[in-house]
N, C-alpha and C positions, 0 to 999 in steps of 0.2 A: 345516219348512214342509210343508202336507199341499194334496195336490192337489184344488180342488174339483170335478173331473168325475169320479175316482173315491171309488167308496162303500167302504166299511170291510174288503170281499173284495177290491179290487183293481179291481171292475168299472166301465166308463164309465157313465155314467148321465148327462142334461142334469139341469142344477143350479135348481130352483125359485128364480125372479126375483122373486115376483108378491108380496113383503113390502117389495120393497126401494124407497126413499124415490127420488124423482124427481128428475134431476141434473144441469147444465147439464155436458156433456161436450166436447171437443174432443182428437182425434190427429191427431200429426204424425209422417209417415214423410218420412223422403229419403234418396237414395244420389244417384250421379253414372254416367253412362255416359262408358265412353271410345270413342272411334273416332278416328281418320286426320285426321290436319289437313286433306286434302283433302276427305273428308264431312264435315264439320265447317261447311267452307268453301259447301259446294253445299246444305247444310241451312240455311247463315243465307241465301244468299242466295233460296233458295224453288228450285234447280234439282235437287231430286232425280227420277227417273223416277216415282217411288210419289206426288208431289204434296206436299201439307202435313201432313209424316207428325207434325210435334207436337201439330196438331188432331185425327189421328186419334189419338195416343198420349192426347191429355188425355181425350178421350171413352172410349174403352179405358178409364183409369184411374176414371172415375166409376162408368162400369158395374160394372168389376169393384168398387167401393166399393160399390153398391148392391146387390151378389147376396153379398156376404160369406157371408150367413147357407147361400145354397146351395154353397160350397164350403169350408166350416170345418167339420167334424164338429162334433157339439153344441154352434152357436154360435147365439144366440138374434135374430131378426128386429131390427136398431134401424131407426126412423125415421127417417132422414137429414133435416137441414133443411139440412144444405152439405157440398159435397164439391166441393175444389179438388184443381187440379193445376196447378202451375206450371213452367215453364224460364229457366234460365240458361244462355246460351252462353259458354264461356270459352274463348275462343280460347286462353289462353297456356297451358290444361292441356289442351288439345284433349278437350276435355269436354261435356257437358249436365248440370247441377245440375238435379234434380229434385224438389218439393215436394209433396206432397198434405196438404190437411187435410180431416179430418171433425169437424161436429158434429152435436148432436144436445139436447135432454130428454126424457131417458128414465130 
């Protein structure tokens, strides 16, 4: 398998898009955060000191969806038509299940 950001020397280079056919696209990331049954507990019931930290975390998570292109080396502008983030509280793995999806045609 050959990398396409590097060219035949080894060197990075951004990879010419402008032939490629137009796509109806969608990514899904998730992981899970762990903390403290007691943050846990003060996060569902909305008492943490910070406020409604998973409306600021889902905001957080679109922005950084939408600036992709400025924090990936050679990674090319897409148009966002959606970008979610979601939570799940699990109490019994004293957890936060987290989802993001993006789409897109491009």
């Amino acid at each position: 398998m050959s990398l396409t950001h590097l060219n035949a020397r080894g060197e990075a280079h951004m990879v010419d898009v402008g032939d490629k056919a137009e796509t109806q696209r969608e990514a899904v990331a998730s992981g899970r955060i762990v903390m403290r049954p007691e943050t846990l507990a003060m996060l569902a019931e909305g008492g943490l000191p910070k406020g409604d930290v998973l409306a600021t975390a889902r905001i957080a998570g679109i922005q950084a969806a939408k600036r992709t292109h400025e924090l990936i080396p050679l990674c090319h502008v897409l148009m966002l038509s959606k970008v979610s983030v979601d939570f799940r509280l699990d109490e019994a793995a004293s957890c936060v299940h987290v989802e993001s999806r993006c789409r897109l045609a491009g």
